[in-house]
N, C-alpha and C positions, 0 to 999 in steps of 0.2 A: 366621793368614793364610797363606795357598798361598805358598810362595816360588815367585820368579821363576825359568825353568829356559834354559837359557842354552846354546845351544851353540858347540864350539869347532869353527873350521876352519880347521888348519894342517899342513901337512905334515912339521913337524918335530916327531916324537917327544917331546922335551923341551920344547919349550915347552907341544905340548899337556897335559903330567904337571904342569907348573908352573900355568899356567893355573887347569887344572880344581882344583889343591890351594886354591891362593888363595882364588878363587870359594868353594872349599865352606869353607871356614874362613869364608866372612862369610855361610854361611845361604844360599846360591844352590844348586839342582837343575842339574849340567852334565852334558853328553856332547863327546866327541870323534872327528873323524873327520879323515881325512887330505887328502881331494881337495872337487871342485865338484862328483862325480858325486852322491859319498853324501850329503854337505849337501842336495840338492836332494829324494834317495832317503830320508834322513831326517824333512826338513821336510812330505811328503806323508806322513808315517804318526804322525808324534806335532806335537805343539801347541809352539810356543817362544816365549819372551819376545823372546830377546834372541839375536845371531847376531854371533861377534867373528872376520869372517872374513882369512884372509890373502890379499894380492893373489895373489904367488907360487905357481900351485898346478899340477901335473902335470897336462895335459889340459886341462880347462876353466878359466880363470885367474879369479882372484874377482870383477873387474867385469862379466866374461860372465856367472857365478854369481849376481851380483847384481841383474843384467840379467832375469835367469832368473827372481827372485822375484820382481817385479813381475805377475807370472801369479797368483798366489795372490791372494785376496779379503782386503778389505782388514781384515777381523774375524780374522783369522788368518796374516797378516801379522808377522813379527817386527820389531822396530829392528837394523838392521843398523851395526855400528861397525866400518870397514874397519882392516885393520893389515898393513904392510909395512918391510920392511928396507932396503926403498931407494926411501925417499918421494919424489916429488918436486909440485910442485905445480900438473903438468897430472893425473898421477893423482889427486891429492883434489881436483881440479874435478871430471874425472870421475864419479868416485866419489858428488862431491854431487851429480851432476847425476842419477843412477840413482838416487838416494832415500838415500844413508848418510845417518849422524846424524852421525857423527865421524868423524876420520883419526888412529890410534897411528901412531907410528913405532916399530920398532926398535932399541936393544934398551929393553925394554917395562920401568917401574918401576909395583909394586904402588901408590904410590899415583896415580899418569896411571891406571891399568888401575881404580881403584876409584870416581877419582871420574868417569871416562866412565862405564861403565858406570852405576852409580847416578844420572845425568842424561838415559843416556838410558831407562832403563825409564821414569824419572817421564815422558819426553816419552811415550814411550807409552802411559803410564796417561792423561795429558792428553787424548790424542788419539782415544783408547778413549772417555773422558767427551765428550768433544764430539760421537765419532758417537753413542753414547746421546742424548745429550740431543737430534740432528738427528731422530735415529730416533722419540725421542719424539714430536716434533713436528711430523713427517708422519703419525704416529698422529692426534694433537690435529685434524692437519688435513684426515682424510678426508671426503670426502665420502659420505654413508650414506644409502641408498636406493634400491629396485630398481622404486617407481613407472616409470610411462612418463615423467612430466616430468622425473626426475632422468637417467631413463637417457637423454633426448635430450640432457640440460644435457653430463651426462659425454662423449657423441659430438662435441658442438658444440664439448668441451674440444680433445679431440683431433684436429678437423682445424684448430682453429688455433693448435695447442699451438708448433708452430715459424715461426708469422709474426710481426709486429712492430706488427701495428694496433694503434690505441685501443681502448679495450674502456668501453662503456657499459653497469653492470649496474643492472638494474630490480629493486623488489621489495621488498616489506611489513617494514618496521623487527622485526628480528629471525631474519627467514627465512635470513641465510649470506650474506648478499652480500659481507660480507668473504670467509669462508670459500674462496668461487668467487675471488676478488680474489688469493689466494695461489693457489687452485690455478694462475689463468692464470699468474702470475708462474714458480710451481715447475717447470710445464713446457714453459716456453719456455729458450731461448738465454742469458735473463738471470738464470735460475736458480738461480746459483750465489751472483750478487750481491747488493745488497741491495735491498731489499724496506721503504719508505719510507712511512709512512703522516699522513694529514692529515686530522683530522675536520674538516667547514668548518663541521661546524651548535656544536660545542665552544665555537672557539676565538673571542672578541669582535672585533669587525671591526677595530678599530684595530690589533690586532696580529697579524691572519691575514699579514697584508703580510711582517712581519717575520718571521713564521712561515715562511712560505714560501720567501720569495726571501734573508731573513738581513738583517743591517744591518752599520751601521761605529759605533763607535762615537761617543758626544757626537750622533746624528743624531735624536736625539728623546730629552725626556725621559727616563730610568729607562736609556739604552743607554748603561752604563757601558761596557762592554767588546763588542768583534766578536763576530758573533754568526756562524757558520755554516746557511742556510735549509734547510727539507726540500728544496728541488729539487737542492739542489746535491750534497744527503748522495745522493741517489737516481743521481747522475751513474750512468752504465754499467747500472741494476738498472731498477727500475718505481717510480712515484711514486702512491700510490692517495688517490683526492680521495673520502673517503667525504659524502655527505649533500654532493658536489654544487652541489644546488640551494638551498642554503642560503647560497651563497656570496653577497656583495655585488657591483654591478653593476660599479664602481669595480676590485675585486679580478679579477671574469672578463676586464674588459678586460688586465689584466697578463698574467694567465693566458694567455688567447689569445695576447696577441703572444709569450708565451715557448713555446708548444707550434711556433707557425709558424718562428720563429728557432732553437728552441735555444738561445736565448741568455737572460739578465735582467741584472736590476742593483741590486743590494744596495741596499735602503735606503738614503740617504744616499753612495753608490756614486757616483762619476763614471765608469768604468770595468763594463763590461758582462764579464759572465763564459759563455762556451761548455758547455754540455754534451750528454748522449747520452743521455738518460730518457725510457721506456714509460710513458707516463698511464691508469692505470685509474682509472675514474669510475664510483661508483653513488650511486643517490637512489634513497628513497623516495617522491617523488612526479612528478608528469606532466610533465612539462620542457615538452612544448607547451603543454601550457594556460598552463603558466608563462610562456612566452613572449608570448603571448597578453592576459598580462596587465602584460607589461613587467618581470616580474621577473628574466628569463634573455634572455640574450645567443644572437640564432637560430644568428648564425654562428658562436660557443663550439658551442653544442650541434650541430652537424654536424662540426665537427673531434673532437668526446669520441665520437659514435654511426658509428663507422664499421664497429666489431660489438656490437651489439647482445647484450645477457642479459639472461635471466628467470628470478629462480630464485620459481618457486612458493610462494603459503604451505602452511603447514603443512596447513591443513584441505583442500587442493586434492589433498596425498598423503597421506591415509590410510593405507592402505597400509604408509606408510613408519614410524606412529608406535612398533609395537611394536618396530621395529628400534632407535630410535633411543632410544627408553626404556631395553631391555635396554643400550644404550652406556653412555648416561650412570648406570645404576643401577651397572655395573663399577665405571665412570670413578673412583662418588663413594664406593665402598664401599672400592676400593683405597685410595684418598687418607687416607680417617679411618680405617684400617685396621678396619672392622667385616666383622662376617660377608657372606658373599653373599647378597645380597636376590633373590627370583623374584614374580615380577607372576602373577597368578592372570586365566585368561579372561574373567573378570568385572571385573579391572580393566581390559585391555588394552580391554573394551569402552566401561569408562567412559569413557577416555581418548581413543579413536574420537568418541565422539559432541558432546565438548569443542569449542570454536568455534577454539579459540589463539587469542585477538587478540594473544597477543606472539609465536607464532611458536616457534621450533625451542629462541628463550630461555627462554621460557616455560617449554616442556617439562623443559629442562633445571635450570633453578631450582627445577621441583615436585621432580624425581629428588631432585637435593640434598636439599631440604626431606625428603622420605621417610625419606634414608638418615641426618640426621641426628635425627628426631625419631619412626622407629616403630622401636620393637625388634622388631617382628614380623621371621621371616626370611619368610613369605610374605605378599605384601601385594596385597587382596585388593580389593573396591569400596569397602569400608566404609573402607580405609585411606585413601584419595585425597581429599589436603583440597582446599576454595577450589575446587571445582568450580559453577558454578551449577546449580541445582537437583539436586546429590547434597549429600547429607550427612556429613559424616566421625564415622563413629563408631567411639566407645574402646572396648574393650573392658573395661577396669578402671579406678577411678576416678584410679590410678596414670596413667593417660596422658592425662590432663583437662589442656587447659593453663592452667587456675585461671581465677579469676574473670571474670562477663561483662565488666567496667570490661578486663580483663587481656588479655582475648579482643579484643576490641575496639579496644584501640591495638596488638596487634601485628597484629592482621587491618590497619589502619591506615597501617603502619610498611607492612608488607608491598606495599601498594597502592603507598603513595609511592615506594620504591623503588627497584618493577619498572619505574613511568612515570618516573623520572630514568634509569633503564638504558635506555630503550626511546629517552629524548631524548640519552643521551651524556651527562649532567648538566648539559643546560639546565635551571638554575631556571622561567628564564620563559615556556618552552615546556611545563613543566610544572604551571607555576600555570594555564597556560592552558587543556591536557588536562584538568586535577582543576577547574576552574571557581574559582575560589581567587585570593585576591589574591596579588600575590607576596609583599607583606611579610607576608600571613596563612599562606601556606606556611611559611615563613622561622620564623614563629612556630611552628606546629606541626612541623618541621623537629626544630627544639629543646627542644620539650617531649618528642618519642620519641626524641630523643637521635640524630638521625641528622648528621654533618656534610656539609657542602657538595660535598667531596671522593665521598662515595658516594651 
């Protein structure tokens, strides 16, 4: 492992010689410099961990210095741990308040100096890992596509990226509508915060209540203990009601008077609680008609629709498949560490001509399936299984996936699945889609070995 490289910024000679001896006796990379000018002159031409500066300094003094390196990005950014001879405890507000990790005083003992140090590079190893992993997950969550419908969706992002309406998104189970649900959230105001999510077609009616708005304990069966609700977790951030219109008639009316108020009231609550939460709503189906038919609340649905989204299905942008294939064939080849997979013009065509009834899921499930079941690195028409009316053919009897009985319950397994993915894992909406009793699902469920859970 790269040792941590550290530099020093003090204007006294001896300490800086002392210092940097310590330091490198426990394996740390140091330099030393005497003032705020060359700290500053240094940190633009080499990479530092870690920066153990003195207030004290000729010229520019170290919280001006400190001040100073809040300029720098914050991927290259060091932990700064302030140290001065004459501490007092409006300087280490200061100091925290410019971003240090720590405040030495003088005169400085090896072990103070080892174990700051070594707490605060961990803070920055931490903190290093958490922008990764944010970074990952703006990756995860781009949106991909240069059709016309995506590139209108993108512009419709950005001029209400910094207002505070509801957001009502439309669109075929599977096509992104979460997807768009974070983008609106990422870049707006409340971006930072948290980002709360509610399946309503999931979660069984009796307990969406308690799901939602939380409970007290003893206030229904099973509520041993206080429960905190998603609206409440959402306080300050965006609350996204996926599936809707799946919600119970009973539960929209809460809903409503808690978007009008701001306010609700726990389960079992005598006391009503205030907060500050963005409602993003999507459904895959007609809200008017549903209205129409008594199943949705008219006046819910003009409080959720006050901007409107469509995100397209798959088979409407074309266009956009070869892009999204190439993604996910990355995605999944990085993940199972296999070689690079390339899609040959004769797939991408197959692929084109495919209906998607699950949409962008869909796609993405085949990718996976591809990348963990063809050793081929180029995969061509013949590779692309579970298309209708193409064929997947093996090339070697090596890549047969055995018997028709064998073929035939994981083609099976497969189907039931994709349609519990597509319902959230409603059983019952899925006995419904497969024509299937539920307890005959339930049966077959457990003879391919799938649990309830997936």
């Amino acid at each position: 492992m790269k040792p941590a490289r550290i530099l020093i910024v003090d204007d006294e000679p001896l300490i800086r010689q002392s210092l940097a001896g310590v330091l490198e006796d426990e394996g740390y990379q140091t330099h030393a410099v005497a003032t705020g000018e060359e700290c500053i002159a240094e940190i633009t031409r080499n990479a530092y961990d870690l920066i153990l500066l003195d207030v004290w300094l000729p010229g520019m003094d170290g919280l001006e210095t400190l001040a100073r390196l809040e300029d720098i990005p914050f991927a290259n950014r060091p932990v700064v741990v302030i140290i001065s001879g004459h501490g007092t405890i409006e300087t280490a507000v200061k100091a925290t308040k410019l971003g240090a990790f720590d405040f030495l005083e003088k005169p400085l003992t090896i072990e103070k100096v080892m174990v700051v140090v070594k707490n605060a590079l961990q803070q920055r190893k931490l903190e290093m890992e958490v922008e990764r992993l944010k970074e990952a997950g703006r990756r995860d969550l781009e949106i991909i596509g240069e059709s016309v419908p995506m590139k209108a969706l993108r512009q419709q992002l950005a001029l209400m990226a910094a207002t505070n309406g509801r957001v009502l998104i439309y669109g075929e189970s599977g096509s992104g509508k979460e997807l768009v649900a974070h983008a609106i959230h990422n870049s707006s105001a409340r971006g930072s915060e948290a980002f709360v999510e509610v399946n309503c077609a999931a979660i069984p009616e009796h307990l969406i209540e308690s799901e939602l708005f939380g409970h007290r304990k003893g206030s229904f069966a099973g509520a041993t203990e206080d429960k905190i609700g998603k609206l409440q977790k959402a306080d300050g951030g965006t609350l996204f009601l996926d599936e809707v219109g799946d919600m119970s008639l009973k539960t929209q009316a809460k809903v409503l008077r808690s978007l009008e108020e701001q306010r609700f009231e726990p389960v079992g609550a005598e006391t009503s609680i205030q907060v500050d939460v963005r409602v993003v709503a999507a459904t895959n189906k007609n809200l008017e008609e549903e209205i129409e038919r008594g199943n949705f609340r008219e006046d819910l649905f003009y409080r959720l629709n006050v901007i409107p989204f469509y995100v397209p299905p798959l088979r409407e942008r074309v266009e956009d498949i070869p892009l999204l294939a190439d993604h996910f064939l990355k995605e999944f080849t990085t993940a199972y560490g296999r070689r690079p997979k390339e899609l040959t013009p004769e797939a991408y065509e197959v692929l084109k001509e495919h209906r998607w009834p699950g949409n962008v899921r869909e796609l993405r499930n085949l990718m996976e399936r591809i990348v963990i079941m063809s050793p081929q690195v180029r995969i061509d028409a013949r590779h692309i299984p579970l298309i209708p009316g193409k064929r997947a053919v093996f090339e070697r009897a090596a890549d047969r996936l055995g018997s028709l009985h064998e073929v035939r319950a994981a083609a099976e397994r497969e189907y039931i699945l994709k349609t519990l993915d597509e319902t959230k894992g409603n059983v019952t909406k899925t006995a419904e889609l497969l024509g299937l009793e539920r307890s005959n699902l339930y049966r077959k469920m457990k003879a391919l070995g799938i649990g309830p859970k997936e």
